[in-house]
Phi, psi and omega in degrees: 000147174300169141248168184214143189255107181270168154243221201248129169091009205247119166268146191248133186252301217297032172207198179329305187211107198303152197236182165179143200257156184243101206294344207186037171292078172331099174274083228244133195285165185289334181262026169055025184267137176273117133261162192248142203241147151256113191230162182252071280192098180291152204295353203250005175330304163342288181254354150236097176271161213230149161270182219242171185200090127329112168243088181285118151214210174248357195253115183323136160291346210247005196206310200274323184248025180297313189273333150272355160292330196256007168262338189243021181252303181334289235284332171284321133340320187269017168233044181109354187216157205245131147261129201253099183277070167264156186263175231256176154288119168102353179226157187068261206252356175239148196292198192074222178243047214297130208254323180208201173267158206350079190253173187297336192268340157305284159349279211283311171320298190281336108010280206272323178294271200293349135341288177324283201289347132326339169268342184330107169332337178276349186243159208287328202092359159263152173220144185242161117183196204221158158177211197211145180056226159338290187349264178313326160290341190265347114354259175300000152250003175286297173318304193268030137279004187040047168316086164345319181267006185284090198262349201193141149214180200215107183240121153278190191330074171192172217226178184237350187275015194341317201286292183268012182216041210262157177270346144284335178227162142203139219079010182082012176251157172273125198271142189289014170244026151284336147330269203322316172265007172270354182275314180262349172266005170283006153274337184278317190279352179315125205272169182301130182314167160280156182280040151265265186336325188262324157322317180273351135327305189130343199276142194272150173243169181241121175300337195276349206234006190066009191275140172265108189246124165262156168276132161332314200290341194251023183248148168235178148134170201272176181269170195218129188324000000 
C-alpha cells in the first residue's frame, strides 16, 4: 500500500478504507481530567463500527513521536481499525499531574480510556493495545488487570519482570544508558505549551480547546523508549 503524508483532518483514500485523522480529540476521565488523543478513524466508522489499538504514552504527541505516529498509526486504521496515540496525564497535550512510571493513576488512567473508548459509536467495543518500551509495559499491566473491552495486546522490549529483565535495571542494578535517557526525557515529559508560546512557535492552537498541532507530514526526529 502508498502511504500518504496527510496533514490533521486530511483524508487517506488510496487504500482498503479511507481514513481521517483528528489531531486533538479529548478524552475527558471520570475524575474529570481532559486527556488528549491523536486518532486515526476510518470514515465509515460510524456506520461500520470498528475495533480500536491504543498506544499510551508520555512523549508529546504533537512534536516528539509525531513523525513515527504518522508512519505506523494511518496505515493500520487504513485496514479496518480506529487508532489512538494518547498522551499520559500531566504530559504533551494533556491535563493533569503526572505522578511516577506505571503508578496506580497510570493504570487507573488506562482503564478508564479504554472503557470510553469501547462505548464510541465507532468502536466495535474491542480494544487493543501496543507499544514499545513505556508502551509495551504499560500495555502489559493494561493486560494483567483484566479490562473486560481489553482483547489483545502486542508489546516490544518489555517485560512483566521490572526486577531482573527491566529496560533500567537487570537484576536490581541500574543500567549505565539511564545517563542517556535521562538527559532527554525531561524534555520529552515536557507538559503542553501556553497559546501565547506556542504561537510564536509557529504551532496552530484551537482557542476553544487550548489543542496544538503541528502536521506530522513537516516532522522529523528519532523514536522514543
Amino acid at each position: 500500500m502508498k502511504r500518504q503524508h496527510m496533514t490533521p483532518n486530511e483524508t487517506m483514500t488510496d487504500s482498503p478504507c479511507s481514513i481521517t485523522e483528528h489531531p486533538g480529540m479529548g478524552i475527558t476521565l471520570p475524575d474529570g481530567t481532559r486527556l488528549s488523543a491523536r486518532v486515526w478513524l476510518p470514515n465509515n466508522a460510524l456506520e461500520v463500527p470498528v475495533p480500536a489499538i491504543l498506544e499510551f504514552l508520555p512523549y508529546r504527541k504533537r512534536d516528539g513521536t509525531a513523525y513515527r505516529d504518522h508512519i505506523n498509526h494511518p496505515p493500520m486504521a487504513a485496514q479496518g481499525y480506529a487508532c489512538l496515540r494518547l498522551d499520559l496525564r500531566g504530559r504533551g497535550d494533556s491535563e493533569g499531574l503526572f505522578d511516577d512510571e506505571y503508578s496506580a493513576q497510570e493504570m487507573q488512567d488506562a482503564r478508564d480510556t479504554i472503557n470510553w473508548i469501547a462505548e464510541q459509536p465507532w468502536c466495535s467495543g474491542a480494544v487493543g493495545m501496543m507499544g514499545i518500551f513505556w508502551g509495551g509495559f504499560n500495555s502489559l499491566h493494561a493486560a494483567g488487570n483484566r479490562i473486560d473491552a481489553l482483547k489483545a495486546v502486542i508489546t516490544l522490549c518489555s517485560t512483566t519482570d521490572r526486577y531482573a529483565d527491566d529496560i533500567h535495571f537487570k537484576g536490581g542494578c541500574i543500567l549505565g544508558e539511564n545517563i542517556g535517557w535521562a538527559a532527554t526525557a525531561m524534555s520529552w515529559f515536557s507538559p503542553r505549551r501556553t497559546r501565547p508560546s506556542s504561537a510564536r512557535n509557529g504551532a496552530k492552537c484551537d482557542g476553544a480547546t487550548g489543542e496544538h498541532s503541528v502536521s506530522g507530514a513537516r516532522l522529523a526526529g528519532p523514536s522514543a523508549a
